[in-house]
Structure formats: structure tokens, C-alpha cells
C-alpha positions in Angstrom: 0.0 0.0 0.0 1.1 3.3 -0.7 1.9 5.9 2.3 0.8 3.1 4.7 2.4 4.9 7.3 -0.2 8.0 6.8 -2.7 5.6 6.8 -2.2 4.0 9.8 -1.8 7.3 11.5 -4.8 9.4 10.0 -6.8 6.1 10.9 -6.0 5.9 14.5 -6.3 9.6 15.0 -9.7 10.4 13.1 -11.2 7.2 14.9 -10.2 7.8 18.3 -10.5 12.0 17.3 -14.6 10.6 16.4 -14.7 8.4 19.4 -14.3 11.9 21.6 -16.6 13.9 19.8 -19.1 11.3 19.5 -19.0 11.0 22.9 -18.3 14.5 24.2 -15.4 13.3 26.2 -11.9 14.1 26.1 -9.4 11.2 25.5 -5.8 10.6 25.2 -4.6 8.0 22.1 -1.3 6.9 20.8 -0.8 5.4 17.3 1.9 3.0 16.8 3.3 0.7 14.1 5.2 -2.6 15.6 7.4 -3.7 13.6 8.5 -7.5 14.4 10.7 -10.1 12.4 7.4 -11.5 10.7 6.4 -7.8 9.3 4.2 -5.0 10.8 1.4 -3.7 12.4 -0.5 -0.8 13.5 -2.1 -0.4 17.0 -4.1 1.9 18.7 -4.4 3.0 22.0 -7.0 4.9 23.6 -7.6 5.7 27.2 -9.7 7.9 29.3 -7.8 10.3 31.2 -10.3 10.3 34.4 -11.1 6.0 33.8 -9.4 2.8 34.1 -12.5 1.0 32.9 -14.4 1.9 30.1 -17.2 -0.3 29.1 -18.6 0.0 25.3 -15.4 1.3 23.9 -14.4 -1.5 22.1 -17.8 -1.5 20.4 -17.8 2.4 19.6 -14.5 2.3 18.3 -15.5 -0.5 16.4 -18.2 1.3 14.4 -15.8 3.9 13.4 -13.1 1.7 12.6 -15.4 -0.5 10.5 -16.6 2.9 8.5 -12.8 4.6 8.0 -11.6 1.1 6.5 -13.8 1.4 3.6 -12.2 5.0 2.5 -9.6 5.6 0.4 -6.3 7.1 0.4 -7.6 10.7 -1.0 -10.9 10.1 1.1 -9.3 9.7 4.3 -6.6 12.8 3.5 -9.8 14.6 2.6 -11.2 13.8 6.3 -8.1 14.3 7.7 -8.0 17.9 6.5 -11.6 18.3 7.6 -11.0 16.9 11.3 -7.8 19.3 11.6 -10.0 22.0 10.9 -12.3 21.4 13.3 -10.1 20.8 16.2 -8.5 17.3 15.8 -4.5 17.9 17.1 -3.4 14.4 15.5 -0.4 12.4 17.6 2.7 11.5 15.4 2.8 8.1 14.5 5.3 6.2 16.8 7.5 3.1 15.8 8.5 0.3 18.3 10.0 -2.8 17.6 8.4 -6.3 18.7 10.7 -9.4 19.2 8.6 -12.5 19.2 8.6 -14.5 22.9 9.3 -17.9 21.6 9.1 -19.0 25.5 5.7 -17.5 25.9 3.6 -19.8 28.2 -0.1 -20.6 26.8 -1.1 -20.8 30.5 -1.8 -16.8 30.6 -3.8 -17.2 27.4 -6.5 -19.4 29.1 -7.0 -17.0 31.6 -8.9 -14.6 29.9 
């Protein structure tokens, strides 16, 4: 894909930017690309500044998400523009690097 990195970071900031105006909250996000020895990925993270728990996010977000995968490149600089004009301050995108845990017990994966 061409200018994936934009992508992943006008993604992550116009859904979580939507996520706090839909709600009329404010909320702090991160976009990140891992980068690990099978390839990469994008992640968001999103967390309420006055919460630790926040029931229904993942299904709000979801929504969103769901609509902003359909766009395309032009579409989502279009939005982009749009939500910087109205008040979205996007977060850079930030790179870490991932090493795979090869010793990684399955035990902790049963528990939730």
C-alpha cells in the first residue's frame, strides 16, 4: 500500500478524534506501528484520562473503525483535513519494535 504509514496514523487519530466527539469526552490515544521479524502492524491505544474501565469502547470504536476502513487514500486525507480543521491535534505516528517470545507460556492465554 502506498503511504501506509499515513494511513495507519490518520486512521488511528480520526477514529479515536470521532470516538471523543461522539462521545463529548476528552481522551488521550497513541498510534503506533510494531514492527517485528514476521512484518508489521498498526495499534491503537486509547484511554480515558479520568477511567481505568471503560465499558462500550471497544464497540464504539469498532463502528468507526469499521466505517474509515472502507475509504480511500484521497478520502481519508480529505477527512483528515476536515477533522484538523475542526479541532482534531493528530499524535505523530510512533515506531517500536516487537521481538517474538518464543518462550511464551499458553497458560496466561487461558485465563482470559
Amino acid at each position: 500500500m502506498a503511504d501506509e504509514n499515513f494511513v495507519g496514523m490518520a486512521i488511528g487519530n480520526l477514529a479515536a478524534f470521532g470516538l471523543q466527539r461522539d462521545r463529548h469526552e476528552s481522551l488521550a490515544w497513541q498510534v503506533i506501528r510494531i514492527e517485528g521479524s514476521g512484518g508489521h502492524h498498526f495499534r491503537l491505544l486509547i484511554r480515558h484520562p479520568e477511567r481505568v474501565l471503560d465499558i462500550g469502547i471497544e464497540h464504539d470504536l469498532k463502528r468507526i473503525l469499521d466505517v474509515l476502513s472502507d475509504e480511500t487514500i484521497e478520502q481519508l486525507r480529505h477527512r483528515f483535513d476536515m477533522a484538523r480543521q475542526d479541532g482534531m491535534v493528530p499524535v505523530p505516528l510512533r515506531h517500536l519494535h516487537e521481538e517474538v517470545d518464543f518462550w511464551r507460556d499458553d497458560f496466561w492465554n487461558w485465563l482470559g
